[in-house]
N, C-alpha and C positions, 0 to 999 in steps of 0.2 A: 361319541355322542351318547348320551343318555341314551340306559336301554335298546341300545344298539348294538352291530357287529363292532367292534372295534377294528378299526383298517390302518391306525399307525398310532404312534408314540404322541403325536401331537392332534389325535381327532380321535377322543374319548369320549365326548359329552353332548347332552342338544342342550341346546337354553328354552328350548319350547315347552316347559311345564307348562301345564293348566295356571291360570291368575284366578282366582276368587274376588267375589265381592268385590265386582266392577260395576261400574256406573251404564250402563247398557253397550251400545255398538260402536268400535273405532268406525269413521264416516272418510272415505277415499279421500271430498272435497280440503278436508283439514291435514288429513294425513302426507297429505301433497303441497310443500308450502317452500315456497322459494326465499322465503325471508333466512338473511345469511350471520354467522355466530359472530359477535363482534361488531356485526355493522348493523343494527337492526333500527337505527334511528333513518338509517339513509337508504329503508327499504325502499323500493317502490317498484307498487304492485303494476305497472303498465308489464303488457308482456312484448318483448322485443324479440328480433330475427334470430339472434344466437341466445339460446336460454341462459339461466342462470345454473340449472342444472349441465349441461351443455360446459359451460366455464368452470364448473366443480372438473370437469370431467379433463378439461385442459390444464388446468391449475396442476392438479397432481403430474400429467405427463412432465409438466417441464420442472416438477420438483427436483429438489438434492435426493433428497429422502428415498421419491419413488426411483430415479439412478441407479443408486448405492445397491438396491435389490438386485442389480447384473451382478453382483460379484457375492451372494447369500448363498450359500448352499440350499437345496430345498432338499431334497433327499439324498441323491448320488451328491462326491466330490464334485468340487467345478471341474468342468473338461478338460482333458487331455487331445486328446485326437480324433475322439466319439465327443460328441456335442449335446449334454442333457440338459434337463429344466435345471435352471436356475429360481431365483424368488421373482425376477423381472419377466421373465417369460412365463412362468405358471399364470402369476397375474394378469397378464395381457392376455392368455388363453381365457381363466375364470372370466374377466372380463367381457369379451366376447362371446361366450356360452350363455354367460348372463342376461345381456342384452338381448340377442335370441329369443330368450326362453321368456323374459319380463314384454318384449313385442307382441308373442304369443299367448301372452296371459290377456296383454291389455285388445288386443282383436278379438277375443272371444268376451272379454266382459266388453266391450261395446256393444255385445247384442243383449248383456241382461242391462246396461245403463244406457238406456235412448237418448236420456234427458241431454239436453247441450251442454250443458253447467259441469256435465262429467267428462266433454271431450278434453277438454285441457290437461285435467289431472289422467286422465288415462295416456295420453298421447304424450307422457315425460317418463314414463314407467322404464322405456328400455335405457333413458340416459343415467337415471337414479341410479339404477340395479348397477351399470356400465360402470360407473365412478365409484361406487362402493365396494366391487368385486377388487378395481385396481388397489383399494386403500387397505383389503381385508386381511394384509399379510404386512403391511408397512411397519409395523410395531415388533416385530418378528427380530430377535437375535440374529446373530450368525451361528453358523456350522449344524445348519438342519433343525431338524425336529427337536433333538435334545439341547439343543439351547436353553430354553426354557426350564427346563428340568435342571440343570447347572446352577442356574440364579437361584430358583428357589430353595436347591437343596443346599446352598449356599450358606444359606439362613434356618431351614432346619438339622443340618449335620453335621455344617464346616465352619469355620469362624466368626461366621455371619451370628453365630449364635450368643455371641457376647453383645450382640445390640439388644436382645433381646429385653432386658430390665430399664431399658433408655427409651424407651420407645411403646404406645399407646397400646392397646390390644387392637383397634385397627390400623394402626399402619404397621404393625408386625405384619396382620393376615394378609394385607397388601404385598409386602416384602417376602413373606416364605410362602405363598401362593401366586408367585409373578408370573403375569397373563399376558401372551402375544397380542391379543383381542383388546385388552383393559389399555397397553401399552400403544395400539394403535390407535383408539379413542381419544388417548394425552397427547400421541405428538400431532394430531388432527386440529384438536382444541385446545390446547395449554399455551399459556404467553408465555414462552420462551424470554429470557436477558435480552433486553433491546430488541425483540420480537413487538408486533402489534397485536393488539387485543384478540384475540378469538382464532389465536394461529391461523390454520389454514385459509380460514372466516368464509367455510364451506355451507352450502345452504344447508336447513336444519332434515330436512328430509335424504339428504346424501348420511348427513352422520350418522339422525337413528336407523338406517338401512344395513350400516355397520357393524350395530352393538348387538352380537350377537347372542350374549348371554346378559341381558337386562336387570342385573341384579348386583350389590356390589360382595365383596370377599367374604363376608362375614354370613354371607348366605351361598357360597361355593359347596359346601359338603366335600366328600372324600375325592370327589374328580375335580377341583382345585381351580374351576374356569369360572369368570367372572365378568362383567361388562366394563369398571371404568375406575379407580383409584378413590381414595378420598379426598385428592385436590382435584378431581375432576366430576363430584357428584352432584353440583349446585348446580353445574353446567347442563348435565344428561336431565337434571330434573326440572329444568327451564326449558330445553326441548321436547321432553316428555307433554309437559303441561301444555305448551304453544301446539301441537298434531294432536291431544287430546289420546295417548296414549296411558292407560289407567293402569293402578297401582293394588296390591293387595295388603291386606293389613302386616306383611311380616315386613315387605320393603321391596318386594318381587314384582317388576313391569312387564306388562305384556312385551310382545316382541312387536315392533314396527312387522307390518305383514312381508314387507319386498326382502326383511330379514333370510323369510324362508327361500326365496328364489336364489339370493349371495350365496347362502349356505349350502342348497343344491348345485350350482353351478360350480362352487369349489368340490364339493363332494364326487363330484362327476369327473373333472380334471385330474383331481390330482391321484383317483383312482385311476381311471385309464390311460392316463398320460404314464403315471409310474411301472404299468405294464409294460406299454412301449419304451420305455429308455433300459427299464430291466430286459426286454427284448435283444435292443442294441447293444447293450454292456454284455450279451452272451451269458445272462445270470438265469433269464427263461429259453428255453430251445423254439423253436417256431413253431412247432404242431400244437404248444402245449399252448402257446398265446393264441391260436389260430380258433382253437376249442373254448376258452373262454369268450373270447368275441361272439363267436355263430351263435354260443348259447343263448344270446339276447333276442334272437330272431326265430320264429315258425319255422319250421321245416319246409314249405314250400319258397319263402324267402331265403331264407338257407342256401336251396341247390343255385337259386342264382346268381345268390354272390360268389358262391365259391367260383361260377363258370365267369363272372366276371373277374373275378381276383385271378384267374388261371391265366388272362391273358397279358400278367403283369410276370415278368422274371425274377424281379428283387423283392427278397422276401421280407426288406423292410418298407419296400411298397405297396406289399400286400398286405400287413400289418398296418400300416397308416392307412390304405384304403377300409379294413375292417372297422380301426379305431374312429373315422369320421362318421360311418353310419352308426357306431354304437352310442357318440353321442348325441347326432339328430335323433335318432329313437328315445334316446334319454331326454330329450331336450322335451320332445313334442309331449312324451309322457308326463314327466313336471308338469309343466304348465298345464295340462289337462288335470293332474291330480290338483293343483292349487285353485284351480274355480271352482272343482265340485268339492273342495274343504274349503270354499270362502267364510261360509256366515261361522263356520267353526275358531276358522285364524283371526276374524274380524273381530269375536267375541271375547278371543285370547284364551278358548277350550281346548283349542287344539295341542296335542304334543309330538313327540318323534320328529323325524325326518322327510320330506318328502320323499328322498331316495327311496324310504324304506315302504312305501303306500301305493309305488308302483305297481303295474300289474305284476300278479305272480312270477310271468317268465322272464321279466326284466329286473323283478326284485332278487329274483334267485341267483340270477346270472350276476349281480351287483354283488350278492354275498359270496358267490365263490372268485371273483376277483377279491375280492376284500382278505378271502381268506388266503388264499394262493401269495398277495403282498407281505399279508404278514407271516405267513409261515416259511418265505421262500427271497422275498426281499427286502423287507426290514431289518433282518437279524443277518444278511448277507455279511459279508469280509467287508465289502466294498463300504457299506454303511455305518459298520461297527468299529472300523478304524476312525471314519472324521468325526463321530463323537467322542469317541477318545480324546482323540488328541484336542477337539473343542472341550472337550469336560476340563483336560488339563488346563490349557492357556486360558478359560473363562477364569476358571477358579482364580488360577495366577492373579489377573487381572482385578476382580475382585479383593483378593484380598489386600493386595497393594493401595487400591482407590478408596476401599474402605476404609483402611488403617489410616491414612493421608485426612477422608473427613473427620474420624475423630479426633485426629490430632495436627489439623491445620497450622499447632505455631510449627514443627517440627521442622527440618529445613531437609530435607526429601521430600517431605508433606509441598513444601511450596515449590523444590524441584517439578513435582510432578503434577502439581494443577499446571504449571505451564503448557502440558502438553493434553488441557484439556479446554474445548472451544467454551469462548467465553457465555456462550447461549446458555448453557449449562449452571444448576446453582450451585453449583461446587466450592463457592466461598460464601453461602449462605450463612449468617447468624444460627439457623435452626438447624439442628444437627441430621430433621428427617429430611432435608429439603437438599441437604447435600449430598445425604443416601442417594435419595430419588436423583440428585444432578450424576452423579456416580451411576445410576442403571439409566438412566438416558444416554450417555456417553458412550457405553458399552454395549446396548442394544442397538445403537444404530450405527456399532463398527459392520464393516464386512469385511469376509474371513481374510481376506490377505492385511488387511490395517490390524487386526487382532493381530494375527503372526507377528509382525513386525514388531506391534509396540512387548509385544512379548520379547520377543529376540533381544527388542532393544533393552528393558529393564535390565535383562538378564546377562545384558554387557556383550551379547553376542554377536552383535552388530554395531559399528561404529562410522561415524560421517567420514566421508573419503579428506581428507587432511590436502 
């Protein structure tokens, strides 16, 4: 995150700049609007037992898309015999942190909003935050963090680079700055082949709750994070416009406020959750996990946990006991920092991380996790093999699908769209469209369907006869 510690390969940046030259105050009542992408003729404003938010929040559970994340790497390999986060489990963690922490924001602003008119939109706060946390990683590659880093350097190092005279200055910046975040926002809202209108056709308050960097490529700078494609900005800027979230003269949107809450909840996750599995995997020893947890806590708190943890024998129970209180402490703290920076986030002045505005001894204890991950589990054996071998088989992959869009009559070229699902525009007339059907295709493999189709190209696997 922007001006931040940096804690992994894929969380460099905040999208929370400062917006200039806005039109006065985002207003909760507008920012909170159940009208849905795709269906907005057959809105209707009655409010019923199960929300519409509420159904955003079911909709993804029983997706393909949100599935497919059990088998994503998130940092470790998928398991062996020790059982770590995956992209479906982080999610449903973020998620749940989420909702927590957006409950607790909305109980404490119902003593600054009396008015009745504000109990609706506050009392949907926690299902919003809840459905956007699960969709925040959806667009996400396989084989971990460096996925991402694959595609895009795909297109500025590796072969990718011969599109580059065929193709627009923005939809290059799109293609060799390819965005987990931008990618989740298209398969949310993009009509897919034989798809209906407004994909997911998620309320409009779940989606900008998502976009966590509001701005599109061509305004990325050197950390390469972005909110949403150029087939998906007409989209972001008619939701924009309907919650009255304001724009600055370069093309830069505020951030939807409950932005900040997603992005704390993830930031708290996949921090303390990656301690605990680097626990388990024997990559941290226990005193030394044991030490960064207490650090979040006073010394009078301190001796009791420990007297309570003493009465547990398994030292990954005493490690999961430390990690829960670490993030109700995180949790209550967030949401205490995001009321006393309301009129700041409302006005779109605010910047950084919530994480980082914590009080001092929960901020400190955040950065020496932060750094402890990076200097001791991110660059681990364990890590640095399944980007490897992801950087190979991506690349692989890529280059095959690529060379197939430009050259469609070719008869490989049509071998190999066969084995790609028709939802995809991979036989598009426009050559960016089959790009873009080609990193759809390939962002939402998970790593054992990568292997395979790898294997398979490679002749090294054949159908049992």
């Amino acid at each position: 995150m922007e001006d931040k510690i940096v804690t992994s390969p894929e969380k460099p940046d905040s999208g929370s700049r400062p917006v200039s030259a806005q039109s006065g105050k985002m207003d909760w009542k507008r920012l909170i609007s159940d009208k849905r992408l795709g269906l907005e003729e057959f809105h209707d404003p009655r409010r019923h037992t199960r929300s519409d938010f509420q159904r955003d929040y079911d909709r993804l559970i029983f997706s393909s898309p949100f599935r497919r994340m059990q088998n994503k790497t998130q940092v470790f390999p998928l398991p062996g015999s020790i059982f770590v986060h995956n992209r479906l489990t982080h999610s449903l963690e973020v998620s749940s942190v989420g909702r927590s922490m957006a409950n607790e924001v909305a109980l404490r602003l119902q003593e600054r909003y009396p008015d009745p008119d504000m109990r609706w939109p506050l009392m949907n706060l926690g299902d919003i935050v809840a459905t956007s946390c699960l969709s925040h990683d959806l667009g996400n590659p396989p084989f971990g963090h460096n996925g991402e880093k694959t595609i895009s350097t795909f297109f500025t190092e590796g072969e990718g680079q011969a599109l580059r005279p065929l193709l627009t200055d923005r939809q290059w910046s799109d293609l060799s700055n390819f965005e987990g975040n931008a990618n989740s926002f298209r398969l949310l809202t993009h009509q897919f082949e034989g798809r209906r209108e407004g994909g997911f056709a998620m309320t409009y308050s779940s989606l900008a709750s998502v976009v966590k960097y509001p701005y599109p490529s061509t305004l990325c700078g050197e950390k390469g994070k972005f909110g949403w494609f150029e087939t998906e900005e007409d989209i972001y800027a008619r939701i924009a416009e309907t919650l009255g979230i304001p724009k600055d003269q370069s093309g830069r949107y505020a951030r939807h406020p409950l932005v900040w809450l997603v992005e704390a909840a993830d930031d708290i996750c996949y921090q303390v959750m990656d301690i605990e599995d680097s626990h388990r995997l024997k990559i941290l020893p226990t005193e030394e996990v044991k030490n960064l947890f207490l650090n979040f806590f006073s010394e009078d708190r301190r001796q009791g946990m420990i007297r309570m943890m003493n009465r547990l024998h398994d030292p990954n129970e005493q490690i999961g006991y430390l990690r829960s209180n670490v993030i109700g402490a995180m949790v209550e703290d967030c949401a205490r920092t995001f009321v006393r920076l309301e009129d700041s986030i409302l006005t779109g002045e605010e910047s950084g991380a919530l994480v980082e505005k914590m009080e001092s001894r929960l901020s400190d204890a955040y950065a020496a996790c932060s750094s402890t991950a990076w200097e001791k589990i991110y660059r681990s054996p364990e890590v640095v093999d399944i980007e490897i071998a992801g950087n190979r088989i991506l690349t692989y992959l890529l280059s095959n699908l690529t060379e197939a869009a430009l050259h469609p009559e070719r008869n490989f070229s049509r071998l190999l769209f066969e084995k790609v699902p028709a939802q995809y525009s991979i036989r598009s007339g426009d050559l960016y469209r089959r790009i873009q059907g080609v990193l759809d295709h390939i962002s939402g493999m998970t790593d054992v369907y990568a292997l395979n189709l790898y294997r398979q190209l490679n002749g090294l696997t054949l159908p049992a006869v």
